[in-house]
N, C-alpha and C positions, 0 to 999 in steps of 0.2 A: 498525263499522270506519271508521277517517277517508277520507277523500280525496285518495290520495295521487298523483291522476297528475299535479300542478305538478312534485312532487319528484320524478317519475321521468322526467318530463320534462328537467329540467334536470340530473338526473343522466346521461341518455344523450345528453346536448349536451356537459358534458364528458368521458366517456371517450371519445364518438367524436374529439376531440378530441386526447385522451390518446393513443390509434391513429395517428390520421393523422400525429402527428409519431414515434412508431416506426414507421411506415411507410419513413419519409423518411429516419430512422436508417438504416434495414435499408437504401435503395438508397445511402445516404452509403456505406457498408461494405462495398458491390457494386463501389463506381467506386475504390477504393483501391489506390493504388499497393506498392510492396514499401517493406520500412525505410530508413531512415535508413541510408546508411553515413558515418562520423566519419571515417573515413579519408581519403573527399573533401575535409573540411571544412578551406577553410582556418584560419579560426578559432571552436574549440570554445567557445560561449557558455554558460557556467553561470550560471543568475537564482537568488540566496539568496534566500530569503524567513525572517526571522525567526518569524512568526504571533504569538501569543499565550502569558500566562504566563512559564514557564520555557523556552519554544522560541528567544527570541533568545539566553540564555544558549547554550543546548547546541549549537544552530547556528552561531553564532559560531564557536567551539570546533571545530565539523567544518569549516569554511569554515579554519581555520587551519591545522588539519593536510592539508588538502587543498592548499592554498598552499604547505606546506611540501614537501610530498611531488611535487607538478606545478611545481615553484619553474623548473627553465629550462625546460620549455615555456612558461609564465608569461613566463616575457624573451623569448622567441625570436618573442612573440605569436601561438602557437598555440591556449594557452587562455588565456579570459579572465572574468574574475568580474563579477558584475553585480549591485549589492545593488538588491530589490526592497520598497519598502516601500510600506506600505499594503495587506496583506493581514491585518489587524488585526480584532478582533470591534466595535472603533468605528468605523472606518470603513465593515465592512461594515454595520451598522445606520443608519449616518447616510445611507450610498446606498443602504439596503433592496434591497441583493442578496448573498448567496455573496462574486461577485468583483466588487469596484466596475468597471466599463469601463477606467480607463485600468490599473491595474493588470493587466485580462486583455492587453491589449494589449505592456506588458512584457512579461510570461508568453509567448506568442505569439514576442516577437521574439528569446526565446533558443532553443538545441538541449535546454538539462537544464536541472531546476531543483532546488534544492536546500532544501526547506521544512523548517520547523518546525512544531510541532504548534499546530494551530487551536483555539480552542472553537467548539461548536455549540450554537445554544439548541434548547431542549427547554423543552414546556411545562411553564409551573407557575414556569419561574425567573425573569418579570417582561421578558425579551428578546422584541425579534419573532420572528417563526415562520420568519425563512429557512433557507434550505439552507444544508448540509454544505457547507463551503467545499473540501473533499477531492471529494466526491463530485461537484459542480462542476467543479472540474477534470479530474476524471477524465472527466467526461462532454464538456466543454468542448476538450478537448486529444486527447479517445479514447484514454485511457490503460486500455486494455483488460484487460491483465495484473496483476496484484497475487502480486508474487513475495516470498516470505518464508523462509528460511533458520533453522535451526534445528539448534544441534548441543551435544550434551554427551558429548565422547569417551566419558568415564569410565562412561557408561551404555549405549555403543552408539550412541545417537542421532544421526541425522544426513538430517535431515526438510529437503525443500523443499516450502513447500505452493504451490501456483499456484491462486490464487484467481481467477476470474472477477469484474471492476470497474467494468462499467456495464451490467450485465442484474440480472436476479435479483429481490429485495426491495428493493433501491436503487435501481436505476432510477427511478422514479418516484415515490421515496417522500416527496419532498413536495407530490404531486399528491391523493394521498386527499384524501375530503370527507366532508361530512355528509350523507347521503341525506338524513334528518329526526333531530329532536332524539334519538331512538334508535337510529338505525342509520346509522354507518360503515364507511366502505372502504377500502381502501388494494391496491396491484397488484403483481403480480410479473410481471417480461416474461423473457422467453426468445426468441432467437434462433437460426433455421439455423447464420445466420455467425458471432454472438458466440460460441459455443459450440463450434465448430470451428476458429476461430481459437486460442482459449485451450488447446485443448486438441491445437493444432499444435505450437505452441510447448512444453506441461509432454514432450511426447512428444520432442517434440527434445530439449530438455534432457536429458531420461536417457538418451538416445542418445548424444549430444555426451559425458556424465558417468559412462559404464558402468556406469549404474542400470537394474538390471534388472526393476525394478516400476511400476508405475503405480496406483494406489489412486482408484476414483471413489466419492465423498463426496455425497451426496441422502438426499432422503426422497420417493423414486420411488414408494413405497409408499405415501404419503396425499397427497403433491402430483405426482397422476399426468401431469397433461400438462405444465406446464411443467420438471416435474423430471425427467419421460418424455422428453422432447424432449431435454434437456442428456443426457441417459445415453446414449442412442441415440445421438447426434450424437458424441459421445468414441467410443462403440466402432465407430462404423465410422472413426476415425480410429486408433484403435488398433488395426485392420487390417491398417494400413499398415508396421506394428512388430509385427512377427512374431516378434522373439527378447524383446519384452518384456511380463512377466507382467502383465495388467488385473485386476484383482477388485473389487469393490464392497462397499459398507457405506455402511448407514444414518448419518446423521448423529449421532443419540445415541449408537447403538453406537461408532462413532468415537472418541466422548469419552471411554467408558469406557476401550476398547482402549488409547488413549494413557496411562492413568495401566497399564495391566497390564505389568509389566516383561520378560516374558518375548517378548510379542507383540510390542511397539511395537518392537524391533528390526527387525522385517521390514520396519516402513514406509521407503520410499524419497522416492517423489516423492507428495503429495496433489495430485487436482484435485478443483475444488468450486466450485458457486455461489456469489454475492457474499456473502449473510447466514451460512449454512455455515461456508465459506471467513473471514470476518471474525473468529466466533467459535471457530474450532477453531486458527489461527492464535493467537489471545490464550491461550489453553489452553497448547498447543504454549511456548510461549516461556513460560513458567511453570517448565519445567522446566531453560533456561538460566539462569534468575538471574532472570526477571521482566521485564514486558514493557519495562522500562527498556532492559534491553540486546539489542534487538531491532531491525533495521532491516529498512526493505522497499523494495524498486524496483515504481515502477509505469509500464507497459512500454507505449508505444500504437509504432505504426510510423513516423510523425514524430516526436512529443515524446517524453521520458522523465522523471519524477519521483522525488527519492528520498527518502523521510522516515524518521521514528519511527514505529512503531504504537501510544506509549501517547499521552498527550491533555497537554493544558496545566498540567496539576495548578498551579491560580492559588490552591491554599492555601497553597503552599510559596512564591507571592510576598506573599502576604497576611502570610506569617509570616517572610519575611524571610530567605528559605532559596536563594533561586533562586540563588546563587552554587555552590551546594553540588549542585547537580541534575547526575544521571549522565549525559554525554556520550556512552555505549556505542551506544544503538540508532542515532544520526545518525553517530557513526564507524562501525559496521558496514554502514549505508543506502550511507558513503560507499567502501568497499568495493564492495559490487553500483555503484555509479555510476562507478568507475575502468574496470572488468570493463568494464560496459556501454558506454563509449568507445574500448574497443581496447587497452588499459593494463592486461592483464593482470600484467603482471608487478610492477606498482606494488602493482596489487588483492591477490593477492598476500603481498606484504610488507607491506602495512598489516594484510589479514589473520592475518600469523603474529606479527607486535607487538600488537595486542589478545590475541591469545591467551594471549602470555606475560603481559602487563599483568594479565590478568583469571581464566586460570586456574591460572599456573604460577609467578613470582614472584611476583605481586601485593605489591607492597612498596606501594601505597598502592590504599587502598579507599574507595570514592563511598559515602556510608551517606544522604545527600540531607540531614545532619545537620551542624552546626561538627563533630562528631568526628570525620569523616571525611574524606577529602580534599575539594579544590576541584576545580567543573568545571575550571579551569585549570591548576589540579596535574595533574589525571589526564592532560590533553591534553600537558604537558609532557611526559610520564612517556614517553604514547606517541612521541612524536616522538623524546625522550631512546633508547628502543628501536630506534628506525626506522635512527637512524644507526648502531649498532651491527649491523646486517643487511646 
């Protein structure tokens, strides 16, 4: 048998490591003040971030109809737009980080931001091994929440999932290493607070929304402590809602049960770990049209972030399509981000004009093809909508 106490050496220099700064996490999230309120605000700052691929198309595109729709708060300098660039996959490789510094710094000095989807390298595609420029911010900004909306009348369906966004499998997942040339690690962290904050807020919501269920999403059963800890931690919070139904399911099962038509109606609100939560949300929006027309809010107590859930698909600029790419999920994103300023009523109306847009006249359809409409087309369409409301 080799010699391995070099590598377990330097393997327990950095998790201790890896520890000590969720330690520090955990008392950052002790010393936190309450949210954001906008209502204060004299003026609401929104940071656009194009990112990568097809994401300045579509964003652009919500960044337009956003302007149309906030147009005299916009004069009155209540809100204000702020395009941010340089959140790019070259730029992040040329300063070999996530978010190059001056970039976070932008990010930083607005209240919302409003991105487009990133790419991430992953091994094997010739790029460095940085981090999730999402998962960066999220963790950079405490954007704790990952809220995702999901609704197909015609089936019942009408799903909020509340993902958990800086614990979990993400947390630290570009912290694995290599013990020795056969064996690797990688972590999953769980917190008291992450997981009682998260699961403050899914609980509010169905309160606030006269959803009467609450759904906890794990695999308590083979990742017993820290998925033990996240279940515990929900239901003593779900204590606290006494007229609202909790029940549990495994994460697989989960998956099934969404595609079973008779069940999936019951579901209301989902809460879930970061990796869970990532993937049953992708699932989830499968049965709106595809994660195209999917948006998500991700929610910390100072910042707010709104995107797409699907990725940059840079075959569609490769092929010379990116004109043609569906603007739904950043108008839907941009939806939850009206809401989330206080503009409900706007939210709203943008809300019931995607709806006729996409489910009830659809007089022009995004196929990501020349045969189908333009990102621009379809944005006019809505806006075209908007005024008739």
């Amino acid at each position: 048998m080799e010699n391995y106490e070099k590598n377990l050496d330097e393997a327990c220099a950095k998790f201790r490591k890896i520890l000590e700064d969720q330690l520090t996490r955990v008392e950052n999230m002790k010393a936190q003040g309450d949210f954001t309120d906008y209502s204060a605000i004299d003026t609401i700052k929104i940071g656009v971030c194009g990112g990568d691929g097809i994401g300045p198309t579509i964003t652009k595109e919500a960044r337009r109809v956003l302007e149309f729709i906030l147009a005299d708060l916009v004069d009155l300098g209540k809100v204000e737009f702020k395009t941010i660039d340089g959140l790019t996959i070259e730029n992040r490789i040329a300063a070999g980080k996530a978010i190059p510094d001056d970039v976070m710094a932008e990010l930083k000095s607005c209240d919302i931001i409003l991105k487009g989807p990133t790419t991430t390298p992953q091994k094997g595609d010739g790029m460095p091994n940085i981090e999730s420029a999402n998962v960066a911010m999220r963790k950079a900004l405490d954007l704790f929440a990952n809220i995702r909306p999901v609704k197909v009348p015609e089936e019942g369906i009408n799903w909020t999932i509340f993902r958990e966004n800086t614990e979990g499998g993400y947390a630290v997942g570009s912290s694995g290493f290599n013990v020795t040339e056969d064996l690797a690690v990688d972590f999953t962290v769980t917190t008291k607070q992450g997981s009682d904050r998260i699961a403050r807020l899914a609980y509010d919501y169905a309160r606030k929304n006269g959803l009467n269920r609450v759904s906890l999403v794990t695999k308590a059963n083979v990742i017993k402590t820290t998925d033990g800890n996240f279940l515990e931690d929900c239901h003593k919070v779900a204590d606290l809602y006494p007229e609202i139904i909790t029940d549990e399911w495994y994460a697989d099962i989960m998956t099934a049960k969404l595609v079973d038509k008779k069940r999936r109606r019951d579901f209301k609100v989902l809460l879930l770990p970061n990796l869970y939560g990532d993937i049953i949300s992708d699932e989830a929006a499968e049965f709106q049209g595809g994660v195209g027309t999917a948006g998500c809010a991700n929610i910390g107590k100072k910042y707010a972030m709104f995107e797409a859930i699907h990725g940059s698909a840079p075959r569609m600029v490769r092929e010379g399509r990116a004109q043609y790419a569906d603007p739904c999920s950043m108008l839907r994103a941009s939806v939850m981000l009206l809401s989330h300023i206080g503009y409900q009523d706007r939210a709203d109306k943008l809300e019931r004009a995607l709806d006729i847009c996409s489910f009830e006249e659809k007089k022009l359809t995004v196929t990501g093809r020349a045969g189908g409409a333009s990102c621009a087309e379809f944005g006019d369409y809505v806006m075209e909508t908007l005024k008739k409301l």
